[in-house]
C-alpha positions in Angstrom: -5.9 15.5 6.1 -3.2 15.5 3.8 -2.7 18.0 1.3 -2.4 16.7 -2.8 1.3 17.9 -2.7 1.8 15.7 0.2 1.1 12.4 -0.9 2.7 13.6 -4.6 5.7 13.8 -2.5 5.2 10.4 -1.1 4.9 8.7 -4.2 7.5 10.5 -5.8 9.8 9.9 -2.9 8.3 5.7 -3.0 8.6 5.6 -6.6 12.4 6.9 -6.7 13.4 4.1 -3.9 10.9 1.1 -5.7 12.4 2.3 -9.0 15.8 2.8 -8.2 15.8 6.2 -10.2 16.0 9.9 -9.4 14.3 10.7 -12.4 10.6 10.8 -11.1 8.1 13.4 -13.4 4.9 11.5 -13.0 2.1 13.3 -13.7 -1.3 13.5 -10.5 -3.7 11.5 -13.2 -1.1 9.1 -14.8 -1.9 5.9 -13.9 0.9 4.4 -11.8 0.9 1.2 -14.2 1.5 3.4 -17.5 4.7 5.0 -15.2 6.2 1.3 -15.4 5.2 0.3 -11.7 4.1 -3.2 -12.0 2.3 -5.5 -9.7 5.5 -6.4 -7.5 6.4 -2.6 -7.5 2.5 -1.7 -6.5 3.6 -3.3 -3.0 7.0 -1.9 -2.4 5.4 1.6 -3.3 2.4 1.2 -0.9 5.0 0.3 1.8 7.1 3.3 1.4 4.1 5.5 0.9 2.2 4.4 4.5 6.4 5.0 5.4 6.8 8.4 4.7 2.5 9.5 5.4 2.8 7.6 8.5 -0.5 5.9 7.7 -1.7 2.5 7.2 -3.1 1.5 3.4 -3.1 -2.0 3.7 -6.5 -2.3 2.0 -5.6 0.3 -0.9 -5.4 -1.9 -3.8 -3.3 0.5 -6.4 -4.3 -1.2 -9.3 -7.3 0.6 -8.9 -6.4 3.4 -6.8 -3.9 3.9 -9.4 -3.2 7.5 -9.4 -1.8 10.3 -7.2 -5.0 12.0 -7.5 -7.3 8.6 -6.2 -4.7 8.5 -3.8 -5.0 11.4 -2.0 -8.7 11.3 -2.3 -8.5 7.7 -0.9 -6.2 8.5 1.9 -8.3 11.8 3.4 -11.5 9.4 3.1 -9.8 7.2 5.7 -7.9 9.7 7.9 -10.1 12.2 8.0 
């Protein structure tokens, strides 16, 4: 199981190196798509994200699991 503050890190972390910024404030229900993250960046993301988790989420499609809270809740429901 990982904890909501977890994978916020995670994506926060992904998002930074995808993005090329150190200005990350996005919010657990803003979609990633309204944060600027388009489809090329959905991929990098996903990659760091199973990076720094340690998991596998080739299947997670994030323009539907598009937020940090269907994330997490997408992520325990596999490794639980």
């Amino acid at each position: 199981m990982y904890t909501k503050e977890e994978v916020k890190k995670a994506v926060c972390d992904g998002l930074r190196e995808v993005l090329k910024t150190d200005d990350v404030t996005i919010g657990e229900d803003e979609t990633f798509e309204n944060y600027g993250v388009d489809s090329l960046d959905q991929m990098g993301l996903l990659l760091e994200i199973e990076k720094r988790l340690k998991v596998e989420l080739g299947e997670v499609d994030l323009s539907i699991v598009n937020t940090i809270s269907l994330l997490h809740i997408s992520i325990n429901e596999k490794y639980q």
